[in-house]
Biopython code that builds the backbone (N, CA, C, O; Angstrom):
import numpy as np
from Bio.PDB.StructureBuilder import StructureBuilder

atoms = [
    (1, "UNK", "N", (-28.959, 4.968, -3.779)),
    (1, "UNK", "CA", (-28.009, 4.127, -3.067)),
    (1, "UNK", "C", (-27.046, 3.456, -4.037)),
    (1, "UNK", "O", (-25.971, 3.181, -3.504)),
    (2, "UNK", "N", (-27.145, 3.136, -5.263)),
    (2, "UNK", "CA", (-26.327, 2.638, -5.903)),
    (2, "UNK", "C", (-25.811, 2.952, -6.939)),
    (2, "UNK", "O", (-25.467, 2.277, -7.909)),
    (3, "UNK", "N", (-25.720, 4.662, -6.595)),
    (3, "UNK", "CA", (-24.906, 5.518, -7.903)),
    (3, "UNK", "C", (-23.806, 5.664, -6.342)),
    (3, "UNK", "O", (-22.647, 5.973, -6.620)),
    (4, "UNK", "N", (-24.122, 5.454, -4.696)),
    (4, "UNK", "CA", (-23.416, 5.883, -4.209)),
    (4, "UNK", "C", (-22.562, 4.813, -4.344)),
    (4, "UNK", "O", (-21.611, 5.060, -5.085)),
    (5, "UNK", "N", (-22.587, 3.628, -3.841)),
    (5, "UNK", "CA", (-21.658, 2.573, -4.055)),
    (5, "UNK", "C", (-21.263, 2.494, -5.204)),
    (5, "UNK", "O", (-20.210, 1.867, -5.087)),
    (6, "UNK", "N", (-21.473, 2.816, -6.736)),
    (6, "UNK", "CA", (-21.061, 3.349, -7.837)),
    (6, "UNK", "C", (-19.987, 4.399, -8.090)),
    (6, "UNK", "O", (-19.116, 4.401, -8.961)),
    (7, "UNK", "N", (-20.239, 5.284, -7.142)),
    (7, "UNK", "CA", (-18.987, 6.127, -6.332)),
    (7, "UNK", "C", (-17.912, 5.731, -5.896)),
    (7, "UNK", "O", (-16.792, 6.123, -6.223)),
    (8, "UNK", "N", (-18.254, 4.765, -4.972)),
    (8, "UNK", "CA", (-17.315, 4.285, -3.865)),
    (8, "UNK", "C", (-16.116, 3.561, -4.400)),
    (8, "UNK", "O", (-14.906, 3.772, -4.314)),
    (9, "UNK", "N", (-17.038, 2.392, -5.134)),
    (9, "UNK", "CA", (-16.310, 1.695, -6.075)),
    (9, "UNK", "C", (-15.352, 2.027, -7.301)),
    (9, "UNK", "O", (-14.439, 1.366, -7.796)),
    (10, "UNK", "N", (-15.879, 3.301, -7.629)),
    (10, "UNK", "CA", (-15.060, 4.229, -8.937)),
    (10, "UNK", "C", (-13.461, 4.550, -8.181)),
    (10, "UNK", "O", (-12.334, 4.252, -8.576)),
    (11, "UNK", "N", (-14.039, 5.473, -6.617)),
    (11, "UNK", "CA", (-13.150, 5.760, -6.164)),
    (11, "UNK", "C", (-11.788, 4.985, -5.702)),
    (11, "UNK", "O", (-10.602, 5.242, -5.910)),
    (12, "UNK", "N", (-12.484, 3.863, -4.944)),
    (12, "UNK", "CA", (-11.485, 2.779, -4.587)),
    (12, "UNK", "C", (-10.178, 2.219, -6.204)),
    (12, "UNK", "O", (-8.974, 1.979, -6.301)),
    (13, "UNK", "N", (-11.403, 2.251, -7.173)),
    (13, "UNK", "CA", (-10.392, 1.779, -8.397)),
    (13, "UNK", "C", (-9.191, 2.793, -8.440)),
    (13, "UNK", "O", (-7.979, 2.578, -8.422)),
    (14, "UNK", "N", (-9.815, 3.819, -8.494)),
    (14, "UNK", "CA", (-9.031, 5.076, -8.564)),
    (14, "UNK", "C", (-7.810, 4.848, -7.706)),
    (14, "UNK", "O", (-6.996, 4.434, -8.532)),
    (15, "UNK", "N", (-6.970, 4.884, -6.085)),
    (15, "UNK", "CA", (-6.599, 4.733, -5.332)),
    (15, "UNK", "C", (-6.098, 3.921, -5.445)),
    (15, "UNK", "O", (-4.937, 4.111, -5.084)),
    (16, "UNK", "N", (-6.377, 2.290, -6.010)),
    (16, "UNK", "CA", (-5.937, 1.568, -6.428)),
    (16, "UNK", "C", (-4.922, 1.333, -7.346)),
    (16, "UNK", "O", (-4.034, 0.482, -7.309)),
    (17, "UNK", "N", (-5.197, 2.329, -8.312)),
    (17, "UNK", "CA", (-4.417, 2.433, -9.470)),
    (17, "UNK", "C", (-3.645, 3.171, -9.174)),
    (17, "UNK", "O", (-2.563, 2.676, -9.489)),
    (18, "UNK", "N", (-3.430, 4.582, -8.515)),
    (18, "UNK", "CA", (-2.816, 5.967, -8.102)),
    (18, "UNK", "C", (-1.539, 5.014, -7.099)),
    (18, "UNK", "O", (-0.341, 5.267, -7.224)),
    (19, "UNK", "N", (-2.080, 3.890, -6.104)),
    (19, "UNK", "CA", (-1.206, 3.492, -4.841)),
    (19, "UNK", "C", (-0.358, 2.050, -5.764)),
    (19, "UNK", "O", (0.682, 1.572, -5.312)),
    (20, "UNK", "N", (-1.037, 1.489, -7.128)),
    (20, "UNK", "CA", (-0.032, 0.850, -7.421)),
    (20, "UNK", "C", (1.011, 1.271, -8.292)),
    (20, "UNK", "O", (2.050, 0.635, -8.466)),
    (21, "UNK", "N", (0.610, 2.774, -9.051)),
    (21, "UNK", "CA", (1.509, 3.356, -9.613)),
    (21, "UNK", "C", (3.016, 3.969, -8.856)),
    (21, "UNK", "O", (4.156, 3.968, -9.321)),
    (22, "UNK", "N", (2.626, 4.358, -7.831)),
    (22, "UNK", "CA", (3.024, 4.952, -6.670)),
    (22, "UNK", "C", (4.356, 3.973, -6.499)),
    (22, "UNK", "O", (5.535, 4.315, -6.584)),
    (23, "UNK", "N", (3.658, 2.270, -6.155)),
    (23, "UNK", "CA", (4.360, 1.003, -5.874)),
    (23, "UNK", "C", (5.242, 0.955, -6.800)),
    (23, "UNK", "O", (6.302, 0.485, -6.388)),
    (24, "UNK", "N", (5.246, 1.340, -8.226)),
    (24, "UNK", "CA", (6.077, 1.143, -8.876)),
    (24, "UNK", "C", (7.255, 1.693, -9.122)),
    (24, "UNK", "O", (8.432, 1.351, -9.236)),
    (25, "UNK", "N", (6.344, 3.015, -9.191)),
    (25, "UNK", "CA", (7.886, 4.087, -9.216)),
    (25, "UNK", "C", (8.667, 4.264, -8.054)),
    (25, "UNK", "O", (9.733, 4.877, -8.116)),
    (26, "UNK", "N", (8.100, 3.632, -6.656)),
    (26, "UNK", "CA", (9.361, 3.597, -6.008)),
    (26, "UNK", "C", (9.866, 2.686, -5.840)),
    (26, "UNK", "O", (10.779, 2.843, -5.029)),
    (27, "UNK", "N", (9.762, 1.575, -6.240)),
    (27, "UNK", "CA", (10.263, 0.270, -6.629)),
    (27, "UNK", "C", (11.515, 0.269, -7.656)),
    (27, "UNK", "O", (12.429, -0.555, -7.679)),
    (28, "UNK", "N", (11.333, 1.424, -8.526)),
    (28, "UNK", "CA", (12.201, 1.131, -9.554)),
    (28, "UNK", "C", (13.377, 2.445, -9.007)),
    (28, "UNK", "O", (14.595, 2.279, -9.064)),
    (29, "UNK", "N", (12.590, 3.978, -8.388)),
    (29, "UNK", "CA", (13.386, 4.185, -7.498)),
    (29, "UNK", "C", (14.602, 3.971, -6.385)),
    (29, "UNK", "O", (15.536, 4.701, -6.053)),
    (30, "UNK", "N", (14.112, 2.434, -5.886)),
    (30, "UNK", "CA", (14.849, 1.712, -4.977)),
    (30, "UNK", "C", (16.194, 0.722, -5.376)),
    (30, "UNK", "O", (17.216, 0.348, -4.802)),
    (31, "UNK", "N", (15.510, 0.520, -6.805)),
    (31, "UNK", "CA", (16.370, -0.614, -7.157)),
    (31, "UNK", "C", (17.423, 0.375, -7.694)),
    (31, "UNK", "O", (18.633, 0.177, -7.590)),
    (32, "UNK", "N", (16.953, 1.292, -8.189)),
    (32, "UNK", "CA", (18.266, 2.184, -8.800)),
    (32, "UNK", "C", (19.371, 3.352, -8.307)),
    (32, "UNK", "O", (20.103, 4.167, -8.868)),
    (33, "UNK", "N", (19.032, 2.917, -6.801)),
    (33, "UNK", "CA", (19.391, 4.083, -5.971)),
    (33, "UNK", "C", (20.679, 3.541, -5.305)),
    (33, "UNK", "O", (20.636, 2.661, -4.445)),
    (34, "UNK", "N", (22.051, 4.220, -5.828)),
    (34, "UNK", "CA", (23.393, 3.908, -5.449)),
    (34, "UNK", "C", (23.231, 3.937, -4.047)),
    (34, "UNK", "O", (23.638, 2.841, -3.661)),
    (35, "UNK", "N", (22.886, 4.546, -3.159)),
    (35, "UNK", "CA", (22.917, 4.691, -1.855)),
    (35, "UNK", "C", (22.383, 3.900, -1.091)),
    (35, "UNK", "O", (21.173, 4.006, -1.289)),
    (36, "UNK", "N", (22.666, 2.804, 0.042)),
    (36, "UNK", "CA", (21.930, 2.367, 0.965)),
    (36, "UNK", "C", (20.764, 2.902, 1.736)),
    (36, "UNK", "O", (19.638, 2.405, 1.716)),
    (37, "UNK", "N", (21.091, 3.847, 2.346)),
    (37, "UNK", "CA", (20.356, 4.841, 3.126)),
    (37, "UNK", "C", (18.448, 5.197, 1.974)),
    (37, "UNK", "O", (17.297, 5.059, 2.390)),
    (38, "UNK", "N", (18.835, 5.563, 0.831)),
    (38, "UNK", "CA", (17.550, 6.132, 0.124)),
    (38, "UNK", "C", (17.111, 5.084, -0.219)),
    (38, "UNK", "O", (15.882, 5.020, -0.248)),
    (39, "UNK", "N", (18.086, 3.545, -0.713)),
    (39, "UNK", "CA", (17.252, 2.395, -1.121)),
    (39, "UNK", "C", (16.200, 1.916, -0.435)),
    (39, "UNK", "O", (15.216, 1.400, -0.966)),
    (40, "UNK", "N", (16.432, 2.127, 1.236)),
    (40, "UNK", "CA", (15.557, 1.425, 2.168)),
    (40, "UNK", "C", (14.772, 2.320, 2.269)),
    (40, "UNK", "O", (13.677, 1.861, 1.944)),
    (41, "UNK", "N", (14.670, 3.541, 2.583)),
    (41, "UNK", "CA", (13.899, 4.586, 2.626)),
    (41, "UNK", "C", (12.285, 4.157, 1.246)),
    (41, "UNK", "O", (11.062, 4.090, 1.367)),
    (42, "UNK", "N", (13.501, 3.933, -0.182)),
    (42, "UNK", "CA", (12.292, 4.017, -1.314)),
    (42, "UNK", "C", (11.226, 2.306, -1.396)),
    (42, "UNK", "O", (10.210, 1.856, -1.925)),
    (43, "UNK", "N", (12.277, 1.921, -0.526)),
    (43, "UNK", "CA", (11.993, 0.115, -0.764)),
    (43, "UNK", "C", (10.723, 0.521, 0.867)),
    (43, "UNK", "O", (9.689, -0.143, 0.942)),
    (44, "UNK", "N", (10.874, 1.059, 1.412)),
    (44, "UNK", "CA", (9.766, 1.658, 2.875)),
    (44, "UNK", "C", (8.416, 1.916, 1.892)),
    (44, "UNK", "O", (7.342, 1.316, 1.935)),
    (45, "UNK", "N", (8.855, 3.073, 0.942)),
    (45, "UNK", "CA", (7.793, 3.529, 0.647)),
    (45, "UNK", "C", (6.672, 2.723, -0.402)),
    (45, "UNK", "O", (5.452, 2.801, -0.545)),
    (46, "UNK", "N", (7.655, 1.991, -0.988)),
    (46, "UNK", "CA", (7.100, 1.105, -1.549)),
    (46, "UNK", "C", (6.402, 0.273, -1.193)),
    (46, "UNK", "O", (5.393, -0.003, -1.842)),
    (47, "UNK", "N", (6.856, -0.629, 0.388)),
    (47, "UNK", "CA", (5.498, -1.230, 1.399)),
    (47, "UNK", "C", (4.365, -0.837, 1.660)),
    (47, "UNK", "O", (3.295, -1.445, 1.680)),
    (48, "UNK", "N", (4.671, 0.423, 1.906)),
    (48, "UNK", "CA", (3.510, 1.740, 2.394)),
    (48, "UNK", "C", (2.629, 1.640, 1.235)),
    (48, "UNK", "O", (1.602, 0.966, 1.319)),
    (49, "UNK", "N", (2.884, 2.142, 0.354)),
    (49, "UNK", "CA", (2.406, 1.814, -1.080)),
    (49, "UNK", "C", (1.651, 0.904, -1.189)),
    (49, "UNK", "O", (0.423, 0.992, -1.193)),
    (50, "UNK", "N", (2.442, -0.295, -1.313)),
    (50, "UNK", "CA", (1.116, -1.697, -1.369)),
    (50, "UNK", "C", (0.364, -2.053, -0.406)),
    (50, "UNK", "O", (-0.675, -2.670, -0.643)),
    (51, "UNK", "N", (0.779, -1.703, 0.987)),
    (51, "UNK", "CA", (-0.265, -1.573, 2.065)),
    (51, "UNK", "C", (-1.383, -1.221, 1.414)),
    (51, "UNK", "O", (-2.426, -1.836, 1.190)),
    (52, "UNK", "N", (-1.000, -0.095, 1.133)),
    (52, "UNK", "CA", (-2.245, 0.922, 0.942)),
    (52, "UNK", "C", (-3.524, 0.517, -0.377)),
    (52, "UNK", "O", (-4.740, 0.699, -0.436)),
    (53, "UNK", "N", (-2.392, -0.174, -1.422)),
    (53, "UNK", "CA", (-3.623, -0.887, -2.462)),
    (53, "UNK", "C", (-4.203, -2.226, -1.976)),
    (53, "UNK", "O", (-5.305, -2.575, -2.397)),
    (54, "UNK", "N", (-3.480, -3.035, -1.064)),
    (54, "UNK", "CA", (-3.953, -4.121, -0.429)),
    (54, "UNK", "C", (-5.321, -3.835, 0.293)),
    (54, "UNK", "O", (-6.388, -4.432, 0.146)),
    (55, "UNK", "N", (-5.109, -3.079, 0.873)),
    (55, "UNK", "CA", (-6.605, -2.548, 1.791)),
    (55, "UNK", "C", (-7.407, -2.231, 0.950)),
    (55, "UNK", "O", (-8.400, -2.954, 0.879)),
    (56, "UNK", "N", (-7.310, -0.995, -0.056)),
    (56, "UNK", "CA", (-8.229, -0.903, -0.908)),
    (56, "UNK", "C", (-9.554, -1.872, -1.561)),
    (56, "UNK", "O", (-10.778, -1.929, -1.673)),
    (57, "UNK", "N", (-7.815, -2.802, -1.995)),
    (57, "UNK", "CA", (-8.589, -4.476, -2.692)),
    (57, "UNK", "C", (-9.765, -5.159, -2.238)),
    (57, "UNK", "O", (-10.868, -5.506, -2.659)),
    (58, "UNK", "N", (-8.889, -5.218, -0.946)),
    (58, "UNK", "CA", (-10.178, -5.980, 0.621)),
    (58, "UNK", "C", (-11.031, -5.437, 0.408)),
    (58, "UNK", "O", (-12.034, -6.024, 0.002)),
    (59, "UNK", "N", (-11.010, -3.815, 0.620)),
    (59, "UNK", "CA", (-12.212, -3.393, 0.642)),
    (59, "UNK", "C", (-13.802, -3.236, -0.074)),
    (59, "UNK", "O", (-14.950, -3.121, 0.357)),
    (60, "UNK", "N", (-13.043, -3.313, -1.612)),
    (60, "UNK", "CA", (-13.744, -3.509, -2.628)),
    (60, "UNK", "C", (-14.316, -5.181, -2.352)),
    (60, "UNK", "O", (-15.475, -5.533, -2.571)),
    (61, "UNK", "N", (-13.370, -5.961, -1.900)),
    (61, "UNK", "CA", (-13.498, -7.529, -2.179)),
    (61, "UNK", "C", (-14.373, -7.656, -0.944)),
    (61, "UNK", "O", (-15.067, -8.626, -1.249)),
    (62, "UNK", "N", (-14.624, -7.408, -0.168)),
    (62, "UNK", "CA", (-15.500, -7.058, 1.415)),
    (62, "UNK", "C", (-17.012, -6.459, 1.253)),
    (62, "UNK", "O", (-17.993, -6.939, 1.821)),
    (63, "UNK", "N", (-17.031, -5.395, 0.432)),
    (63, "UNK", "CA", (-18.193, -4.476, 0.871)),
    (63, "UNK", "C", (-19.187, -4.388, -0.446)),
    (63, "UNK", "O", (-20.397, -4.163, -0.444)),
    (64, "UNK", "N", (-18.250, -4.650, -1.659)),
    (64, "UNK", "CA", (-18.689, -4.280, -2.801)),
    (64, "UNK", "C", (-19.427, -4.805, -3.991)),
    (64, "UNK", "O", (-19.755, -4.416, -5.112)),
    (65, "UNK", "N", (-19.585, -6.285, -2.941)),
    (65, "UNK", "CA", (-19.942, -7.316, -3.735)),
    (65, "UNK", "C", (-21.024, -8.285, -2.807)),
    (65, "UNK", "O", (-21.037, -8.306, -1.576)),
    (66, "UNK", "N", (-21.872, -9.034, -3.658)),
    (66, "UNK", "CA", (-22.550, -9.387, -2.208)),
    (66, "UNK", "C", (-21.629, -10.494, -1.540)),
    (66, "UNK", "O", (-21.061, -11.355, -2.212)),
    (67, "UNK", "N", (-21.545, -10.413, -0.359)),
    (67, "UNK", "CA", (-20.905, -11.613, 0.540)),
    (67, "UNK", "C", (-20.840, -12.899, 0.297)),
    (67, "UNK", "O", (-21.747, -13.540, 0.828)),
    (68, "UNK", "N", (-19.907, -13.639, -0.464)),
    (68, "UNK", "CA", (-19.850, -15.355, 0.105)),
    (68, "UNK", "C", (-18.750, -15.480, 0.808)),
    (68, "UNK", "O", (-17.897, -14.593, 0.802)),
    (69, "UNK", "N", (-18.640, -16.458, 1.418)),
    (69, "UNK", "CA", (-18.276, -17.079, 2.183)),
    (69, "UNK", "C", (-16.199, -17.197, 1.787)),
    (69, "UNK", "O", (-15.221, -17.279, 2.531)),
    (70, "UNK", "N", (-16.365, -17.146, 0.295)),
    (70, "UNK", "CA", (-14.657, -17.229, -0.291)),
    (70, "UNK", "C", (-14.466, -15.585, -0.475)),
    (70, "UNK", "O", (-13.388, -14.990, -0.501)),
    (71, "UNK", "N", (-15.617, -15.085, -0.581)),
    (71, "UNK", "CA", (-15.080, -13.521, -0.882)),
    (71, "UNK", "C", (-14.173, -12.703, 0.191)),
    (71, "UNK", "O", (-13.137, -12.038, 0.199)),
    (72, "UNK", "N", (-15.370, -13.230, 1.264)),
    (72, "UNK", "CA", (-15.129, -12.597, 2.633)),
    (72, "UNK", "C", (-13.372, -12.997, 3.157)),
    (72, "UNK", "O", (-12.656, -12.161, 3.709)),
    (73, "UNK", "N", (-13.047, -14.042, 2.924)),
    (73, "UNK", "CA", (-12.016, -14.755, 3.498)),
    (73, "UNK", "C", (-10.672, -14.439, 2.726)),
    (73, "UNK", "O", (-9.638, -14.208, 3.354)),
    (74, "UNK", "N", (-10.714, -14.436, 1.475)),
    (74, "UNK", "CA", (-10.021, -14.057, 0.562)),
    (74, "UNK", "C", (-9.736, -11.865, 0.927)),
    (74, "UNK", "O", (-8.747, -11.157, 0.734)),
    (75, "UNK", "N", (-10.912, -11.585, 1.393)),
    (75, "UNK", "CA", (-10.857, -10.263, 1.990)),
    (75, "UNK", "C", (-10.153, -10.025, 2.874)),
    (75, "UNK", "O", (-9.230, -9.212, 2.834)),
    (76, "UNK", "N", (-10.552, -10.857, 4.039)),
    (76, "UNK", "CA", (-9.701, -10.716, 4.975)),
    (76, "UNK", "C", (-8.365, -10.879, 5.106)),
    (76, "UNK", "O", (-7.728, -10.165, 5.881)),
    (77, "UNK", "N", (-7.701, -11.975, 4.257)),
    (77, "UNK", "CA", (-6.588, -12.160, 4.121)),
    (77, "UNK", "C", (-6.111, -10.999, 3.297)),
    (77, "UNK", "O", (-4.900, -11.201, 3.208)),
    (78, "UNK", "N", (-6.435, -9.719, 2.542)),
    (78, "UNK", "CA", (-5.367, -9.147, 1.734)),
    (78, "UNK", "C", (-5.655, -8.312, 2.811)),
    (78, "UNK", "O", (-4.594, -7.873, 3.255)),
    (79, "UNK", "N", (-6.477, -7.959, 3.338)),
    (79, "UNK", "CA", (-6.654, -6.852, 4.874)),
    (79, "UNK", "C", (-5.361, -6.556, 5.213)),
    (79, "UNK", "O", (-4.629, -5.576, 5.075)),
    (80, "UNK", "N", (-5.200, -8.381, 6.009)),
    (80, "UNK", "CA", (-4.234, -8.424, 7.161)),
    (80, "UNK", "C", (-3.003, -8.455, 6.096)),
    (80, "UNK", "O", (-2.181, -7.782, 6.717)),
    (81, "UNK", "N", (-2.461, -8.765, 5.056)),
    (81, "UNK", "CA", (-1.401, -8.851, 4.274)),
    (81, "UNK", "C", (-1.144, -6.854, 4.396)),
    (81, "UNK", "O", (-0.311, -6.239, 5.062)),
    (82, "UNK", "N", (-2.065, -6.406, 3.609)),
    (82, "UNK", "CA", (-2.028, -4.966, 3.160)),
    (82, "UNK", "C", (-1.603, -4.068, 4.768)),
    (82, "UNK", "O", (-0.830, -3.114, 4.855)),
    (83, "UNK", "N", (-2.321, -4.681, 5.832)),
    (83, "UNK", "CA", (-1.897, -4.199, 7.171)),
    (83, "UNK", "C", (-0.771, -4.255, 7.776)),
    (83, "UNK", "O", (-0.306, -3.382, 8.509)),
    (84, "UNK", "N", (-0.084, -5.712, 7.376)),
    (84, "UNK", "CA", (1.150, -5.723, 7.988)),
    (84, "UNK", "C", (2.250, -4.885, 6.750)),
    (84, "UNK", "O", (3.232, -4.263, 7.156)),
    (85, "UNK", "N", (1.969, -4.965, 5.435)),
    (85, "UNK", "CA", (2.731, -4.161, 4.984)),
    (85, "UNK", "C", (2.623, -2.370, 4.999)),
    (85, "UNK", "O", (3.514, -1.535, 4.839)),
    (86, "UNK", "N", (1.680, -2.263, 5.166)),
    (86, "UNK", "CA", (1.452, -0.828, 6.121)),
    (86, "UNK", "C", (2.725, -0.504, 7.126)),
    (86, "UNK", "O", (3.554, 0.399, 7.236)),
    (87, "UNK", "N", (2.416, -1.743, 7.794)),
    (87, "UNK", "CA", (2.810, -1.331, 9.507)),
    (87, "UNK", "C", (4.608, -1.656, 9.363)),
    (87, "UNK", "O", (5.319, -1.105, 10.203)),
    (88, "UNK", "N", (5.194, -2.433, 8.431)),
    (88, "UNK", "CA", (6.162, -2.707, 8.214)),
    (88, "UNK", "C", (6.935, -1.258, 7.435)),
    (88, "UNK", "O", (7.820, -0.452, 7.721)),
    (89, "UNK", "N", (6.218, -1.456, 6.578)),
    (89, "UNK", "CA", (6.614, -0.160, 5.467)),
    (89, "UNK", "C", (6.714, 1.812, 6.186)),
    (89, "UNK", "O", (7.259, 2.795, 5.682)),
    (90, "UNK", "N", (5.815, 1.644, 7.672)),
    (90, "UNK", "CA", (6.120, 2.771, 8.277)),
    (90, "UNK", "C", (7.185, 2.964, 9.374)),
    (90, "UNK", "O", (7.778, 3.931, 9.851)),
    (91, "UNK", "N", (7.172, 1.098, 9.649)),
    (91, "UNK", "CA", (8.485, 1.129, 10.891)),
    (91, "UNK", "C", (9.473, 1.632, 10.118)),
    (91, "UNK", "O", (10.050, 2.696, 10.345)),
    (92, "UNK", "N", (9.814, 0.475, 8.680)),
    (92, "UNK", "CA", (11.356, 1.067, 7.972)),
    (92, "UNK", "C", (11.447, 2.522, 7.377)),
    (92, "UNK", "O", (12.547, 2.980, 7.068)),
    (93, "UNK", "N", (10.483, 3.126, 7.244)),
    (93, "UNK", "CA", (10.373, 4.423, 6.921)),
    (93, "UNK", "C", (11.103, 5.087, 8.106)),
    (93, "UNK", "O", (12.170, 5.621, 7.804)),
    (94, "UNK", "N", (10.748, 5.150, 9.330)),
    (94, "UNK", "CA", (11.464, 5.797, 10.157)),
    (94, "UNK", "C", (12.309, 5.271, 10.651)),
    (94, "UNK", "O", (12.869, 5.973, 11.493)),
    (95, "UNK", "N", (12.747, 4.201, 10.515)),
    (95, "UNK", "CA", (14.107, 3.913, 10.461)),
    (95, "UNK", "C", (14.847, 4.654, 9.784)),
    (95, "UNK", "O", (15.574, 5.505, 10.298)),
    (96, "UNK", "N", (14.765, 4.427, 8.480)),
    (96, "UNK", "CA", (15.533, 4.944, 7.296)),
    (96, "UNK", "C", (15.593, 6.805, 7.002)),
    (96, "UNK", "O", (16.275, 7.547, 6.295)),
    (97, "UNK", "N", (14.395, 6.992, 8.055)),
    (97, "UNK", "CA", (14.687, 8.144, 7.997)),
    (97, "UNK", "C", (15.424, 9.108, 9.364)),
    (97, "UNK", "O", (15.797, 10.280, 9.431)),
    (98, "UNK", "N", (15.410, 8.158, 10.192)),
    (98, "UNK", "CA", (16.040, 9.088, 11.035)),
    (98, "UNK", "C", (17.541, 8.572, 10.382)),
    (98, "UNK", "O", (18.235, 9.501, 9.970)),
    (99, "UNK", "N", (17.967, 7.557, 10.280)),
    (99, "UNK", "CA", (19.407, 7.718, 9.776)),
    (99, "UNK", "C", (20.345, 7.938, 8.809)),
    (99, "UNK", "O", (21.558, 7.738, 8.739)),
    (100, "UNK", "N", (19.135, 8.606, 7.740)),
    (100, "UNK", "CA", (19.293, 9.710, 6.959)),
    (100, "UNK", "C", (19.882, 10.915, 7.110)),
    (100, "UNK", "O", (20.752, 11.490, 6.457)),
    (101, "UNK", "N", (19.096, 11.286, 8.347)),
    (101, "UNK", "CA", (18.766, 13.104, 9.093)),
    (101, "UNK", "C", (20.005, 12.639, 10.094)),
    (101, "UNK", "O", (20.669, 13.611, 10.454)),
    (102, "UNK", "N", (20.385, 11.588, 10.532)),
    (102, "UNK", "CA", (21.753, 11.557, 11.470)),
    (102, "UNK", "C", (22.599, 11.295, 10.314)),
    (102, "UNK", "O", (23.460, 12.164, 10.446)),
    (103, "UNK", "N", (22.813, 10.812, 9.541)),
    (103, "UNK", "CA", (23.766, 11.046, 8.202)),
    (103, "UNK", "C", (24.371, 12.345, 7.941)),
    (103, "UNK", "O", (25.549, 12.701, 7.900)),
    (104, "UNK", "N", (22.894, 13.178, 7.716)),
    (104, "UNK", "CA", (23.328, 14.938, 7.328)),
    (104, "UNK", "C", (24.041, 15.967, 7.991)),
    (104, "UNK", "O", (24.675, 16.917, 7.532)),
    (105, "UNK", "N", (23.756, 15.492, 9.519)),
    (105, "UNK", "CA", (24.122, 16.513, 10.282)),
    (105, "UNK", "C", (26.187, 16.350, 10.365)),
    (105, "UNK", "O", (26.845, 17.167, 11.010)),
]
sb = StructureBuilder()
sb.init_structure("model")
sb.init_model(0)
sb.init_chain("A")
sb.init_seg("    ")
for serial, (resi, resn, name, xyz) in enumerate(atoms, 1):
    if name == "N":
        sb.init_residue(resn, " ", resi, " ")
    sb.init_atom(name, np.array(xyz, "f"), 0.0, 1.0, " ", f" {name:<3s}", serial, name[0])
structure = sb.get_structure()
């Protein structure tokens, strides 16, 4: 049982690191992108991005450790942070991308 959570935990770091690298390069993507249209698009993906290490965090900060009372709470809060930038970062994604694809045509 605790080479598996030894796993889990390896993995999550992993993901962690992969989704804040991710955060970065389209961050610096965004900032350097003459175009309106791809800035929001890369500045999207970049939410998506930290969504995605935010949850991770929680998750590790949630499951991976034994439970107190500041862990848990401190968990929950990057949850719901990492969730709404999820959910933000996929609305402007399709924003930005359909008026991209109506741009081209």
């Amino acid at each position: 049982m605790e080479q598996i959570m030894q796993s889990i935990l390896w993995g999550l770091v992993l993901l962690i690191c992969l989704t804040s690298g991710l955060s970065v390069f389209y961050s610096i993507r965004s900032r350097r992108s003459s175009h309106a249209g791809y800035r929001g698009l890369y500045a999207a993906r970049t939410n998506i991005c930290m969504g995605f290490m935010l949850v991770f965090i929680a998750l590790i900060q949630m499951f991976m450790f034994e439970g107190s009372t500041v862990r848990v709470i401190v968990g929950a809060v990057l949850l719901v942070l990492g969730a709404f930038n999820l959910f933000a970062g996929l609305r402007n994604h399709g924003h930005f991308q359909r008026h991209l694809s109506a741009e081209q045509k």
